[in-house]
C-alpha positions, 0 to 999 in steps of 0.5 A: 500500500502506497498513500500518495500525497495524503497525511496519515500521522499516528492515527492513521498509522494505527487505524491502517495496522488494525485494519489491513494486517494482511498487508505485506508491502506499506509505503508511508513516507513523509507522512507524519509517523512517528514512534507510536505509527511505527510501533502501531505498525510493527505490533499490527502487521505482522505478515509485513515484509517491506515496510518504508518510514523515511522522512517521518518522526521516527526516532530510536524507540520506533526503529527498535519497535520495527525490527524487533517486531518485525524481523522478516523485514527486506527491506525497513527504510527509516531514510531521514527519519530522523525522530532523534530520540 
């Protein structure tokens, strides 16, 4: 799944991951994720096998939640991510 040009933020990021868990391919970036978007997701989608956050809010704390979370991941792209915490 690909959102082009539309903000989803944390909402949404939530509300996507309750409602689609059988998404293996999500693409949400630059759209105002953060953290709670990302561990939301990791914790939702668990057949997820691509997963792109870049130019989000995701800092230390949602990298960590994604990987743990998701470990099957090819690729997990936090590109610019740059939550810084």
């Amino acid at each position: 799944m690909h959102l082009w040009r539309k903000q989803v933020g944390e909402a949404g990021a939530r509300a996507i991951a309750e409602g689609l868990p059988q998404l293996t391919t999500l693409n949400l970036s630059n759209k105002g994720v953060g953290d709670a978007g990302a561990r939301a997701i990791a914790e939702g989608l668990p057949q997820l096998t691509t997963l792109h956050l870049s130019s989000n809010q995701v800092g230390d704390a949602g990298a960590r939640a994604s990987a743990e979370g998701l470990p099957q991941l090819t690729p997990l792209n936090l590109w610019e991510a740059g939550g810084g915490g």
